[in-house]
N, C-alpha and C positions, 0 to 999 in steps of 0.2 A: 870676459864672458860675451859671448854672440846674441843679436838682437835679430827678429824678426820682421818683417815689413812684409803684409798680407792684401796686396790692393786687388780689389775686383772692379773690372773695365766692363758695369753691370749691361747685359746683353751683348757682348760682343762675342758672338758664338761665329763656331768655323766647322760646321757643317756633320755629315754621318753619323748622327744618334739613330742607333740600333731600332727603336722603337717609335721612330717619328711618323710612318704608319699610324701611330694609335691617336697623336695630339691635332688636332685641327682648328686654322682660320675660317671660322664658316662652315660651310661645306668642304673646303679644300683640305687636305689631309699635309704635315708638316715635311713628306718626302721631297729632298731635295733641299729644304730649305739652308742655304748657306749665308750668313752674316755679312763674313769676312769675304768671301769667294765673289759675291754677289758685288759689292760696293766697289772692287776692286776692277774687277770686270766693266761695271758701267765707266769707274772712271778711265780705263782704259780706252772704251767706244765714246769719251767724251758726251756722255749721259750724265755729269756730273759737277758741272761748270757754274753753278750758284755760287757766288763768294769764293772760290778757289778751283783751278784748274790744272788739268794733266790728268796722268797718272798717279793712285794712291802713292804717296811718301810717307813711308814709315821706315826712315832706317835703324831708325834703332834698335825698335821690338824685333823687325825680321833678321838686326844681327843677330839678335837673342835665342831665336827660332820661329818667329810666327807663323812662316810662310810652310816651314816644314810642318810645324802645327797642323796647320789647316790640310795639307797632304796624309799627313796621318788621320786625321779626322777621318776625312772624306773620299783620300784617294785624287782629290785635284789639284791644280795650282793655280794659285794666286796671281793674275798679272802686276807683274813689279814687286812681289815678297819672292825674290831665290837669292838673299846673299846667305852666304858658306855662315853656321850660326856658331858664335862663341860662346854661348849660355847653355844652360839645359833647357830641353823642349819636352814638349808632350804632348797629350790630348786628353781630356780626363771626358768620362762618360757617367751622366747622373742615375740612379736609382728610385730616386723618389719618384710619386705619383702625378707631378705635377710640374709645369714649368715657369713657375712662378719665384718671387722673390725669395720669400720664406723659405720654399723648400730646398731652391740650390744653395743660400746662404748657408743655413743649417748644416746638408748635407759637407759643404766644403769645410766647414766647421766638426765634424766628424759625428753627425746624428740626421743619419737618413730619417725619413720623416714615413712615420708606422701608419699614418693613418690616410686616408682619402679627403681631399678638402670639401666643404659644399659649395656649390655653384649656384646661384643665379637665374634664373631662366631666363633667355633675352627673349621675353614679352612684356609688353603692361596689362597690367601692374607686373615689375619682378620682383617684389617682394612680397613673403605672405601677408595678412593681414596683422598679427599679431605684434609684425617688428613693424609694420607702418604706426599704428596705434601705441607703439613704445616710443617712437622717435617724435610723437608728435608731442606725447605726456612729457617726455623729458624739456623737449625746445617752447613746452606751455605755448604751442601753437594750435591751431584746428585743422590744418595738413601739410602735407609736405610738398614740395614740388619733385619732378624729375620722375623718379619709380621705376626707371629703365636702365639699360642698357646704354652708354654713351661717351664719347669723348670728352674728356675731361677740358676742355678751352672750348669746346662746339655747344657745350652746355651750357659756359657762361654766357657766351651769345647768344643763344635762345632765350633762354631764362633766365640771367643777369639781373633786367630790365621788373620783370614781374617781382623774381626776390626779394629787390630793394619796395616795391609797392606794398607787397603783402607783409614782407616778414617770416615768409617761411622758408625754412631752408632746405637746397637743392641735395636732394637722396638720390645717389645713381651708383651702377655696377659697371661690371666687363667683364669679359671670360677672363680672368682673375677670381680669385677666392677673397674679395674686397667686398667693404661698403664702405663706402664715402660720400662724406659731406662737408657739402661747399657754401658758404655766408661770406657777408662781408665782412672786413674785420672791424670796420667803422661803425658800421648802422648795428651791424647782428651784434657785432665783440667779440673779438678773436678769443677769450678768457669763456667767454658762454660756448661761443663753439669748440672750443676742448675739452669743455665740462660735460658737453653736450657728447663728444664721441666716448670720453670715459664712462657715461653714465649707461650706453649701448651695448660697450664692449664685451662684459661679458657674458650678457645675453645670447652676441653672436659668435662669442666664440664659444659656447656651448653648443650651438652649430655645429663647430667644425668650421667657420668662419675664419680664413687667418689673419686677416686685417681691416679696422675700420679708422680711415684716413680722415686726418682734417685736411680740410682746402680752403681755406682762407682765401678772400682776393680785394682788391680795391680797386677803385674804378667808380665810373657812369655809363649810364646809358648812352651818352651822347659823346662820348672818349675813348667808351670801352673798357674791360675790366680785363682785369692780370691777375694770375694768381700771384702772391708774397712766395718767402722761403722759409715761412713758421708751420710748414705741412709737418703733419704730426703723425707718424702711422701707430697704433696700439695693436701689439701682435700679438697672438697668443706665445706664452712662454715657450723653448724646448723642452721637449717630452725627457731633456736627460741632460747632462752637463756638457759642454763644447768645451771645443780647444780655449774657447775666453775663460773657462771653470778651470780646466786642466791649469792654463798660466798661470790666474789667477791661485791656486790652491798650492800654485807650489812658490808662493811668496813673491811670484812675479808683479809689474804694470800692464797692465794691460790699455791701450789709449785707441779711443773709436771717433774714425774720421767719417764725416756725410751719416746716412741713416744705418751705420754698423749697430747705434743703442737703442734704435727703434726695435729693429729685428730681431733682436735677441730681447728684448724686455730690460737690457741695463742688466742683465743675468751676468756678472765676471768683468764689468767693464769697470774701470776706474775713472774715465776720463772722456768724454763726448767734444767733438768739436765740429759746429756745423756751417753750411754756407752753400753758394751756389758753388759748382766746380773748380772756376776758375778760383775761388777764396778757398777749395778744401785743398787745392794744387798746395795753396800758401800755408797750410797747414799741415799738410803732409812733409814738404822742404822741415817746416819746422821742428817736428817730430825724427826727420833725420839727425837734426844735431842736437838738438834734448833729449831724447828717448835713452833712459837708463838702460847700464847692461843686464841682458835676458830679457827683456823687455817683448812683449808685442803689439805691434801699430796694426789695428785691421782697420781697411777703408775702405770706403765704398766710391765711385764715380759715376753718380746717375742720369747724366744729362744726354748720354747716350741713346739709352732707354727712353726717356719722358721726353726729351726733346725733338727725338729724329725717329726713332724705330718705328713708335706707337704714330709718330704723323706718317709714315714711309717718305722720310726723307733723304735722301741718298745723297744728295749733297751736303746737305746739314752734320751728315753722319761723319762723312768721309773727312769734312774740315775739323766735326773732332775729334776725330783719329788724328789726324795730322798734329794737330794742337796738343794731344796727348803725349803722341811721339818726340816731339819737342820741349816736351817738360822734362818725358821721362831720361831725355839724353844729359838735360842738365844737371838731374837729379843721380844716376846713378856715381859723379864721381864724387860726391859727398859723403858714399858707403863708408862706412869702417871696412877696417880689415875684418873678418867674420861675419858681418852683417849677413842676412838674405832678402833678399829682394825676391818675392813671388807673386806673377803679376797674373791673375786668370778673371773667369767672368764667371756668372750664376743659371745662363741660358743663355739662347740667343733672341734675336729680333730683327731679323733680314726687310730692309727697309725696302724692299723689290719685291714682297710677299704679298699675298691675294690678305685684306683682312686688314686687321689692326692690333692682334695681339702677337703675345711671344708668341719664338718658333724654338719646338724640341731640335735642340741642337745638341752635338759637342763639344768643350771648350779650349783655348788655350791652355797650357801651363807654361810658362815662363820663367827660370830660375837664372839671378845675378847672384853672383860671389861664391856660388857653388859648384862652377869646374863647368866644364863642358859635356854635348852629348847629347843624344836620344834617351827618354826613359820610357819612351813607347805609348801606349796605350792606359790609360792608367784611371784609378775611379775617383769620384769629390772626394770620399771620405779620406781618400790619400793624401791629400794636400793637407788636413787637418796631422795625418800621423807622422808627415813630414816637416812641419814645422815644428812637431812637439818634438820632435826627434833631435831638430837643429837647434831647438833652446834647450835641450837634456831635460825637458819633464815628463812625468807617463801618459802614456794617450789610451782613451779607455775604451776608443771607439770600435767600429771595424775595419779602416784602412789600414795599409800598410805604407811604411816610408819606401820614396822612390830616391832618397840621397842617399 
């Protein structure tokens, strides 16, 4: 029986969404924005030289297709992605309203997302009155700090220092469909600040809110504070059953690496395993040679994203691309015969972009053990009908298989 392996390389988008027009950093509007094209480019003009140098090295994914990927996307090329690809390639184009976590996960999951998120307004106060006055009753404080719009590590340094003083903990947004709150986990208690985001949740997601994150950190004033890896997201559930129900429903495993069981609510999931990247690497390895037949492993890889994207780090980005690339070479010859290997992203986040948020992109699709070839242009929900396709269960979604 044949096993699935569903990784998402979260943010690494490769350019030409139809509709990036409509999504905006700022004022700036998402046209042009390319991931892959962009980082590939700087490292070429040696814009890129922080901790690693040259030109982008990824030989593996671009034997697989990346480079053609990103050409299909976008119509451009990659400097350093043109080797001849062995794997099936693609480009898949999202539907949903949003370029957010939730919505591409879902989406590639095979349940585009029906409704519109609420947003935020980036002013102070950005929150109404009602959910400030609810966050303060829950944390049995008299306010909160933050209220705005902000960088999640920019924030601890500003207000860090006052948190530990007062006690009250840090409330802030982004152009995301987020709330999030940040305490220590020492002073505040990491156990109260989970109690504290579950006790919001579904306040805000009757909203239309689709995530309220814990952010844990530890630290001082005078050493400086870190976020931990106990971040917590509480999402609102899918509006309908995913390929993790589909598996799950036709007697399969299903096992979720990094925040796969955040996002989905634990909805179909059997199995969670969490950590920074470099620990979900070792956990995905491990999942290669545990993972029952029929089985599906979906993972996430977010340090992409939270690391390098949202700071516009292009160096930061590129080295872990490269580090990726390098897992993933060791990693593909442990495959079974049958297995599939399907490596794509949820959006993109071009670390050379005006702003600080995602960028409406296109993404990858990358298939190992499944023959060679272009499969073209292709949508999120595809990926979800293609994998149910490749473990023989029914897919109840609207994509169609591209194997």
């Amino acid at each position: 029986m044949t096993r699935a392996f569903l990784v998402v390389m979260d943010s690494v988008g490769c350019g030409g969404a139809p509709d990036a027009a409509e999504f905006f950093n700022g004022a700036t509007p998402d046209t042009g924005a390319n991931t892959l094209l962009h980082i590939a480019q700087a490292c070429a003009e040696g814009r890129a030289e922080e901790g690693r140098s040259g030109p982008l090295k990824m030989p593996v994914l671009d034997a697989l297709g990346l480079g053609d990927a990103v050409r299909l996307a976008s119509g451009e090329s990659a400097p350093g992605l043109d080797a001849a690809p062995t794997g099936r390639f693609g480009a898949a184009t999202e539907v949903s309203p949003g370029k957010d976590t939730p919505s591409g996960h879902w989406e590639l999951a095979g349940v585009p997302v029906p409704w519109d998120w609420h947003y935020f307004p980036n002013t102070r106060p950005a929150f109404p009155e009602e959910v400030t006055r609810a966050a303060c009753t829950a944390a049995g404080t008299e306010g909160i700090l933050g209220n705005c719009h902000a960088s999640g590590t920019q924030i601890l340094a500003d207000l860090g220092a006052e948190h530990m003083r007062t006690g009250w903990p840090i409330c802030y947004t982004s152009a995301d469909s987020v709330f999030q709150i940040a305490a220590h986990e020492e002073t505040f208690g990491e156990a109260r600040l989970q109690d504290l985001c579950k006790t919001l949740a579904p306040m805000l997601h009757q909203m239309k809110v689709g995530r309220v994150i814990s952010r844990p950190f530890v630290g001082s004033a005078e050493e400086g504070f870190t976020r931990t890896t106990n971040r917590h997201d509480y999402a609102i559930a899918p509006p309908e059953p995913t390929l993790c129900d589909w598996v799950q429903g036709a007697g399969r495993r299903v096992q979720a690496v990094g925040k796969i069981g955040d996002i989905f609510s634990m909805q179909g999931i059997d199995e969670v395993r969490k950590g920074r990247d470099a620990v979900l690497m070792d956990h995905l390895f491990d999942f290669v040679d545990e993972a029952p037949d029929g089985s599906l492993t979906f993972a996430n890889f977010v340090e992409f994203d939270s690391l390098y994207g949202h700071r516009r780090d292009v160096s930061g980005y590129a080295a872990a691309l490269e580090w990726f690339d390098a897992c993933i070479g060791r990693l593909l010859p442990k495959l079974r015969e049958g297995d599939l290997l399907l490596l794509t992203a949820d959006h993109g986040n071009d670390p050379t972009w005006t702003g600080t948020d995602h960028t409406r992109e296109r993404v990858p699709v990358l298939c190992a053990g499944v023959g060679a070839g272009s499969i073209g242009q292709v949508a999120f929900a595809d990926v979800a009908a293609s994998v149910a396709a490749h473990l023989g269960v029914p897919s109840r979604g609207p994509g169609r298989s591209f194997l």
